[in-house]
N, C-alpha and C positions, 0 to 999 in steps of 0.2 A: 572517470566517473563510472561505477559502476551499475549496471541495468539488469532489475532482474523482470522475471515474464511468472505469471501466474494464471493458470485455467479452473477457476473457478467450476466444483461440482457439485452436486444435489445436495451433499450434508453441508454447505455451505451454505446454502439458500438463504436470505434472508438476516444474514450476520453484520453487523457493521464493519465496515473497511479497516479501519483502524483495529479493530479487536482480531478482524485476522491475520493478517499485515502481523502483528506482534506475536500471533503465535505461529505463522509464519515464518520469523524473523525472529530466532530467540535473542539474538545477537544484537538487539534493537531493542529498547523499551520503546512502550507502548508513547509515552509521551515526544521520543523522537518521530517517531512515526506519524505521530498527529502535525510534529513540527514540519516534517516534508510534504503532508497534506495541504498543511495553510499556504509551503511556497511553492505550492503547482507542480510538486515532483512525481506523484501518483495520477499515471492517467487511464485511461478507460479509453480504447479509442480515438487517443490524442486531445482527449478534455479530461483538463485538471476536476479531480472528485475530495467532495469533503468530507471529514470523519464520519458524518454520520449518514454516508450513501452507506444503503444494504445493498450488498451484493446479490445477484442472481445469475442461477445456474447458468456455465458457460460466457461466462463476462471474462473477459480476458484483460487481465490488469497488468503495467508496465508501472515498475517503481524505479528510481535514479538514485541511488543513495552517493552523495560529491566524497572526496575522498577524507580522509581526517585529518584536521587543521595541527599543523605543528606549535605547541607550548612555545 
């Protein structure tokens, strides 16, 4: 699995999670990203956060993204 770490700054302020996450992450749509939201893989602190937390400066976010499922 892999775990990335993100430090949230001032032109961030106030964004939703998920809209940054996705431009964060071009490599992800925005609707996967919601999808790891819903099953607790995005946390803050070690508490699971929902699409529509707005982030604030210096929040430091931990996402999990599990590996890709073989066909």
């Amino acid at each position: 699995m892999e775990t990335l770490e993100f430090n949230v700054d001032a032109s961030a302020n106030n964004i939703r999670i998920d809209r940054y996450l996705a431009d964060q992450c071009p490599e992800h749509s925005r609707s996967y990203i919601q999808k790891l939201l819903k099953e607790g893989m995005v946390t803050l602190g070690g508490k699971a956060l929902k699409a529509n937390y707005r982030l604030r400066e210096k929040d430091e976010i931990e996402i999990k993204i599990p590996p890709a499922m073989e066909p």
